[in-house]
C-alpha positions in Angstrom: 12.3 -3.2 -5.9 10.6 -3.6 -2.1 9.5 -0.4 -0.4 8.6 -1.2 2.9 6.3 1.2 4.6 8.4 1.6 7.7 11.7 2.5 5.9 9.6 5.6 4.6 9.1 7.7 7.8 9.3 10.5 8.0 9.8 11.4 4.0 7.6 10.2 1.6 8.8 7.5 -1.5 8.0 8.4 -5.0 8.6 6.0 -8.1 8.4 6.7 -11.4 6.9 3.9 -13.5 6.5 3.0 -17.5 5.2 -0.1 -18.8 8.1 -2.1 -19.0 9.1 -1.3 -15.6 9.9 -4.2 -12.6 7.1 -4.9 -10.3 7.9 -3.3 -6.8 6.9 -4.9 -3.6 5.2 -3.0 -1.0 5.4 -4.1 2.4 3.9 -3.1 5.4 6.3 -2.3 8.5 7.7 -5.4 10.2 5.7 -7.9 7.6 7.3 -11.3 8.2 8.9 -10.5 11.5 5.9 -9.5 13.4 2.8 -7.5 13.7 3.1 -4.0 12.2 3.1 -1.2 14.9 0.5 1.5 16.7 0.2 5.0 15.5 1.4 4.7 11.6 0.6 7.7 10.2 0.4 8.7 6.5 3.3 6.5 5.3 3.1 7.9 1.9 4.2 6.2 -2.0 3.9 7.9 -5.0 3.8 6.3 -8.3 3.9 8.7 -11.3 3.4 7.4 -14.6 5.1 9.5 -17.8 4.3 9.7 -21.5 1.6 6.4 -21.5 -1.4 5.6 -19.3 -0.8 2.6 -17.3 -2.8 -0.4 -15.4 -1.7 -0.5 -12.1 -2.2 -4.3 -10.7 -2.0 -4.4 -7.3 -1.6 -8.1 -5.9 -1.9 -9.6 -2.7 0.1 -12.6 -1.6 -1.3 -11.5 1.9 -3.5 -9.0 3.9 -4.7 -8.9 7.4 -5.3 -5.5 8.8 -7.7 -4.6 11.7 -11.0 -4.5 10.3 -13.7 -2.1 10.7 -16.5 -1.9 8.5 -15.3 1.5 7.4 -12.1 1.3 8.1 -11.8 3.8 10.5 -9.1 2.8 12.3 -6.3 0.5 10.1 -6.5 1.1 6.5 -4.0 0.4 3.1 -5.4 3.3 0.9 -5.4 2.8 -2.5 -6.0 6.1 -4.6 -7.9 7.4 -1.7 -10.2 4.0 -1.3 -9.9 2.5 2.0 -9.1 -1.1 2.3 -8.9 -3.5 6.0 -10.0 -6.3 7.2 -7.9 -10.4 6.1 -8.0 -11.4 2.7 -7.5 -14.9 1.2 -3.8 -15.0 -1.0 -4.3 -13.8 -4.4 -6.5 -10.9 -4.4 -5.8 -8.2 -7.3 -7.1 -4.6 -7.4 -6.4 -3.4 -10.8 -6.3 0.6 -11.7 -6.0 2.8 -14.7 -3.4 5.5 -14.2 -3.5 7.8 -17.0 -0.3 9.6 -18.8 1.6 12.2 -16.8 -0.9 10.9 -13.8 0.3 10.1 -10.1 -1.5 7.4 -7.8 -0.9 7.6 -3.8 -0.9 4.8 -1.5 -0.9 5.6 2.1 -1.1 3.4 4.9 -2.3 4.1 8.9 -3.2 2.7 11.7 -4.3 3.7 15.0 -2.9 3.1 18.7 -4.2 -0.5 19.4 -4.8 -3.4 17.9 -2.2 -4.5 15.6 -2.1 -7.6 13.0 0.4 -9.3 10.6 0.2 -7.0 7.8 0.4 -7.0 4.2 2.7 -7.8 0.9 
């Protein structure tokens, strides 16, 4: 599955997931055709998990987002963490979702400054 950010406005996606499902690939908008665009605003996917916990892995073949040291103003949010900023390929964030649990990533970005993205 790919979910691209962009493809969700206005609704938000939700996914149901088990341990034996596929990976999905979550994209931000425009990744690989350009910089993603001003104003993004609570793009919104919800995976829910059903009768056994799961470990959410979340890796990065790449991320580049405006950075701020807070990330006020660009930000993939992960559970309600915050991440920005240009990572080196391969970084993992790993999370523990338990049974009959739902985990939201969001993403957002304000009206300037603008970077490749993330997959």
């Amino acid at each position: 599955h790919v979910v691209t950010f962009y493809e969700l406005n206005p609704t938000p996606f939700n996914v149901n997931f088990e341990s034996t499902s596929p990976p999905i690939v979550i994209l931000s908008p425009n990744y690989g055709r350009g910089n993603y665009p001003n104003d993004v605003n609570n793009f919104t996917l919800t995976i829910r998990s059903n009768s056994e916990p799961l470990v959410l892995v979340f890796y990065f073949r790449h991320f580049d987002l405006e950075y701020q040291r807070v990330c006020a103003f660009d930000d993939l949010s992960l559970q309600g963490i915050k991440y920005c900023g240009t990572w080196e390929t391969g970084r993992s964030i790993p999370f523990y979702l338990p049974e009959f649990s739902s985990f939201v990533v969001t993403f957002k970005t304000d009206h300037s400054v603008t970077r490749s993205g993330f997959e």
